[in-house]
N, C-alpha and C positions, 0 to 999 in steps of 0.2 A: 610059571605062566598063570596058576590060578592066583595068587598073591597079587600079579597084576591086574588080572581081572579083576577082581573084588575089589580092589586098591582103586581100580577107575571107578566104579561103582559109588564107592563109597566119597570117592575126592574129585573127582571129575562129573561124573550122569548126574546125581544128590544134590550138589552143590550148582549146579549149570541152572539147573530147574527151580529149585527152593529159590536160591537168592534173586533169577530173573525175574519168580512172578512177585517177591514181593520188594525188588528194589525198582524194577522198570516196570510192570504189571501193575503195582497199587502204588509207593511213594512217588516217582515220577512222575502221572498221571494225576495225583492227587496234589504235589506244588504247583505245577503246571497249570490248573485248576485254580486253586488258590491264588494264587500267584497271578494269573494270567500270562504269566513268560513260559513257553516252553522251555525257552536256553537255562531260565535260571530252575525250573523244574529239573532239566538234566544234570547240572550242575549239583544241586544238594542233593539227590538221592545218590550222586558219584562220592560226594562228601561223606554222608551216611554210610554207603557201601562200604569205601576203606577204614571208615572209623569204627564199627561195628567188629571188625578182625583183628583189631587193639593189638597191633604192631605198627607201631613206631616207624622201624625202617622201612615199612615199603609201603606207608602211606600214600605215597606220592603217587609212584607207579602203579597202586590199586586203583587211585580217583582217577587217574586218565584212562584207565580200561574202563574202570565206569561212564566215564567220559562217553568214550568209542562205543562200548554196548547202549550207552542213551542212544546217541546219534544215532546208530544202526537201527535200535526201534523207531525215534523219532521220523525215522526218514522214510524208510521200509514200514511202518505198521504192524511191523512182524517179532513178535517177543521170541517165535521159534527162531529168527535169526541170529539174536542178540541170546537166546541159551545155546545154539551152536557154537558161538563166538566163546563163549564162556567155557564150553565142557570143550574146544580146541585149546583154550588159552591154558585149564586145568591139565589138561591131558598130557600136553605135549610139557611140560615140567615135570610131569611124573613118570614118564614114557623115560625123560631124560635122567632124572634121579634112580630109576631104577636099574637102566643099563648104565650108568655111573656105578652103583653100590655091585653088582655083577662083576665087574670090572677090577674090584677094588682099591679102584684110584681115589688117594683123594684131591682135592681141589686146590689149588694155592692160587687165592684172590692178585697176588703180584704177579704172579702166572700168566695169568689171561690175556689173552691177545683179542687185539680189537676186530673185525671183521675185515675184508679185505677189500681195495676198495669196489672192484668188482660188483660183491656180494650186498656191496652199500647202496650201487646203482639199482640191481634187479630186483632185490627187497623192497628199494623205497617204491623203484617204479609201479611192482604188483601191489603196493599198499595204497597208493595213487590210484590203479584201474579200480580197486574196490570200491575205494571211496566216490568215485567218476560215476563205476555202477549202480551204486548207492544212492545215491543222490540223485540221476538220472529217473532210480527205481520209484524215489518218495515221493518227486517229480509229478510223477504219471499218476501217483494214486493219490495226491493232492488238486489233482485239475477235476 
């Protein structure tokens, strides 16, 4: 438990907060700026964000979390939302990695089962209300 602790700390809280103030905090704000587009503001500091972690393979799916933590600032005004976002997205990998290695299972990528479609409905749906909410939220503090 304390390995965990410490392990969120260091890879989850650390990283949630450093990266948001200065990938949505100053670079996004500052193309934005520059730029005069917010979209393409969110865009290259999303760009930035996963090129900055110089792997390769999850290029992709870093820049659309940067995507989704821009958006979430953009919309909201709230950097504390978009470092929640961040130190959940961190967490819950490491939360999963560590009762994995507890376990001592390991992983077989041919393995893997894809979600059920159930799980595909209620997922997308609460990812849908968030974004509803969201946007609703930036909404209100844009009028």
């Amino acid at each position: 438990p304390f390995d965990l602790l410490y392990s969120l700390i260091v890879i989850a809280v650390i990283p949630a907060i450093g990266e948001e103030l200065i990938f949505r905090g100053h670079l996004q704000q500052y193309f934005s700026r520059w730029l005069k587009n917010k979209h393409i503001g969110v865009l290259l500091a999303a760009f930035f964000f996963s090129a900055i972690h110089m792997q390769f393979e999850g290029f992709v799916p870093r820049f659309f979390l940067g995507v989704i933590l821009g958006y979430i600032f953009l919309w909201t005004g709230s950097l504390w939302l978009a470092i929640w976002g961040h130190f959940v997205n961190n967490s819950f990998q490491l939360i999963g990695v560590y009762f994995l290695v507890q376990t001592d299972k390991e992983i077989d990528v041919s393995q893997v089962q894809l979600p059920e479609v159930w799980q595909t409905i209620i997922f997308t749906t609460l990812a849908f209300l968030c974004g509803y909410f969201l946007l609703s939220k930036g909404s209100k503090n844009s009028a």
